[in-house]
SEPAMAR-700465 format. One record per residue (C-alpha): residue in three letters; residue number from 1; y, x, z. Coordinates in Angstrom, 2 decimals. Each point is the difference from the previous one (the first is absolute). Example, Ala and Ser with C-alpha at 12.3 -4.5 7.8 and 13.67 -1.06 7.14 Angstrom:
BEGIN
ala / 1 / -4.50 / 12.30 / 7.80
ser / 2 / 3.44 / 1.37 / -0.66
% end
This chain:
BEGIN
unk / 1 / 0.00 / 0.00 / 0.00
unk / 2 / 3.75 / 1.16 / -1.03
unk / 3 / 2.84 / -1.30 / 1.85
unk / 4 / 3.22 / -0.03 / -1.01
unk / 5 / 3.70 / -0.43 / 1.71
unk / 6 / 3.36 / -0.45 / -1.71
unk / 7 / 2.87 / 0.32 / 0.92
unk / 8 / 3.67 / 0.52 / -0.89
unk / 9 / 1.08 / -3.06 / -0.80
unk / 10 / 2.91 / -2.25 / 0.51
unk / 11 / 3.68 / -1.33 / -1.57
unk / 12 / 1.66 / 1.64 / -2.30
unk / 13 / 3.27 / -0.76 / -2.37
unk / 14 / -0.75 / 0.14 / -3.36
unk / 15 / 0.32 / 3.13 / -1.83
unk / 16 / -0.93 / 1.66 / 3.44
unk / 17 / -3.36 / 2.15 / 0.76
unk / 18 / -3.22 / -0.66 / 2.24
unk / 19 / -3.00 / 2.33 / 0.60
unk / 20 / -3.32 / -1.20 / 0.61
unk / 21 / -2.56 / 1.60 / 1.47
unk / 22 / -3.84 / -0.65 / 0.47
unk / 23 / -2.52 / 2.01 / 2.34
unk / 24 / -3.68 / -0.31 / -0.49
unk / 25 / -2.37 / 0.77 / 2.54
unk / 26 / -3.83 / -0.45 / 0.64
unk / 27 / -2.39 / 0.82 / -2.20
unk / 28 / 2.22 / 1.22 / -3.00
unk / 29 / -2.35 / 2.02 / -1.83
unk / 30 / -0.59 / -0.86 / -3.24
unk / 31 / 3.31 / -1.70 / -0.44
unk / 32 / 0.62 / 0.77 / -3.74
unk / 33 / 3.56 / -1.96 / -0.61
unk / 34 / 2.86 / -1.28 / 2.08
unk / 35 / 3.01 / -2.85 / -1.00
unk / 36 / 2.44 / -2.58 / 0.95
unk / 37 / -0.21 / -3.40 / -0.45
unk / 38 / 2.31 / -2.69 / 0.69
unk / 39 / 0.12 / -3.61 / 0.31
unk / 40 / 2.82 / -2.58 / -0.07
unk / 41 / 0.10 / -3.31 / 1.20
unk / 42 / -1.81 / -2.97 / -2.38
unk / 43 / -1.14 / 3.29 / -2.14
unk / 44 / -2.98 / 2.06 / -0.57
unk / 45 / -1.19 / 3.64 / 1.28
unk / 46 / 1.38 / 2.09 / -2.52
unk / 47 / 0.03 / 3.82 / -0.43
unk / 48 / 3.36 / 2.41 / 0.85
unk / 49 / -1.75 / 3.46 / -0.42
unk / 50 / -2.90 / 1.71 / 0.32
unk / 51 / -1.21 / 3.92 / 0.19
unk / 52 / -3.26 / 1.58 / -0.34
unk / 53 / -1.56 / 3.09 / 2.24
unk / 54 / 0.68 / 2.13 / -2.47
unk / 55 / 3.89 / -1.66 / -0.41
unk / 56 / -0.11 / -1.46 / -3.15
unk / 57 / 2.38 / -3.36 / 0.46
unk / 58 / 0.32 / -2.97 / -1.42
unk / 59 / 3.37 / -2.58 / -0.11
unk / 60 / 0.51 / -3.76 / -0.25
unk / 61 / 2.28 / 0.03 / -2.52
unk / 62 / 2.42 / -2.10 / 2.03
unk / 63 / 0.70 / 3.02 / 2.41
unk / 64 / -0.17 / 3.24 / -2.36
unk / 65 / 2.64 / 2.09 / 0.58
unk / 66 / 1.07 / -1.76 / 3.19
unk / 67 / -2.96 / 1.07 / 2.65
unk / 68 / -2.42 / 3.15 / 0.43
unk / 69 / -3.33 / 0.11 / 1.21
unk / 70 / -1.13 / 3.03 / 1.95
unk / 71 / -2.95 / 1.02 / 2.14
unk / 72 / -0.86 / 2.67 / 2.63
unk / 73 / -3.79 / 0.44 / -0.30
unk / 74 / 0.15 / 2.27 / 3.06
unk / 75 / 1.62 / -2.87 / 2.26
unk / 76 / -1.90 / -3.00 / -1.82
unk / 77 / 3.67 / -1.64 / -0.96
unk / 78 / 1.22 / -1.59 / -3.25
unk / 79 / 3.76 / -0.81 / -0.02
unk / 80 / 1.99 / -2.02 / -1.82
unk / 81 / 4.01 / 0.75 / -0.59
unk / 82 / 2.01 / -3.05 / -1.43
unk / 83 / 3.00 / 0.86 / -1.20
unk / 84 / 2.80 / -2.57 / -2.15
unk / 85 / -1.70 / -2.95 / 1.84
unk / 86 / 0.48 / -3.53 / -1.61
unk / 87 / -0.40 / -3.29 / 1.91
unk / 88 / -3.48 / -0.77 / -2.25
unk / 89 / -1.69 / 3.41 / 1.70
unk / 90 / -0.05 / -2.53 / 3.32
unk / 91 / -3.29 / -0.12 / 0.80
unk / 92 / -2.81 / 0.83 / 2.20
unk / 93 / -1.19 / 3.54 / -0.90
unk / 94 / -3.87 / 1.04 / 1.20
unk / 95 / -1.17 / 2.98 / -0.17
unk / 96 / -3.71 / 0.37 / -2.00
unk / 97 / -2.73 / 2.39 / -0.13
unk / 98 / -2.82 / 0.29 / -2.46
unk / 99 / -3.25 / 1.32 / 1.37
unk / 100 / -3.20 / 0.25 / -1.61
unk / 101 / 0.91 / -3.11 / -2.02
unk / 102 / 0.86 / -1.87 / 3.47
unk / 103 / 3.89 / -1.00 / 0.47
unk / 104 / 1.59 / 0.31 / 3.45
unk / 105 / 3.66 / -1.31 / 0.82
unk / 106 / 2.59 / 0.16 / 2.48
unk / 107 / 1.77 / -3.16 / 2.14
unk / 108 / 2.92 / 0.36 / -2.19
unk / 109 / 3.78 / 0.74 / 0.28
unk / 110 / 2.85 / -2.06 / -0.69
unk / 111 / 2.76 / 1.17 / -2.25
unk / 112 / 2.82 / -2.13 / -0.41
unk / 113 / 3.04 / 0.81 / -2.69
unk / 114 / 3.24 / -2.03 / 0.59
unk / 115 / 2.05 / -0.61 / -3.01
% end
């Protein structure tokens, strides 16, 4: 079993910055890819970013050139910088880990943009 805790979170103006952060702990060998995934009310799980062990990265095209994925394989931690925030990034953003084809995810942080 993986767990995984966010946090980071909170309100922000839009046009400001957040960074998220997600620690995973437990049995976390094997884990071959970590992300961010987000949620907004009335809306379905969709996918912010994602990065493999070896730190190849992938984008939802909605928040290329905006936020950065980065990992420390050493200290088990994916982050998640969010720069030139809009009021659509609100959202509940989990954390995920892919293990051995099993999927593992966190409680979830809020991140609100004002407008």
């Amino acid at each position: 079993q993986v767990q995984l805790v966010e946090s980071g979170g909170g309100l922000v103006q839009a046009g400001g910055s957040l960074r998220l952060s997600c620690a995973a702990s437990g049995t976390i060998f094997g884990i071959n890819a970590m992300g961010w995934y987000r949620q907004a009310p009335g809306k379905q799980r969709e996918l912010v970013a994602t990065i493999t062990r070896s730190g190849r990265t992938n984008y939802a095209d909605s928040v290329k050139g905006r936020f950065t994925i980065g990992k420390d394989n050493a200290k088990n931690t994916v982050g998640l910088q969010m720069n030139s925030l809009k009021p659509e990034d609100t959202a509940v953003y989990h954390c995920n880990a892919q293990q051995l084809g099993n999927d593992y995810w966190g409680q979830g942080t809020q991140v609100t943009v004002s407008s």
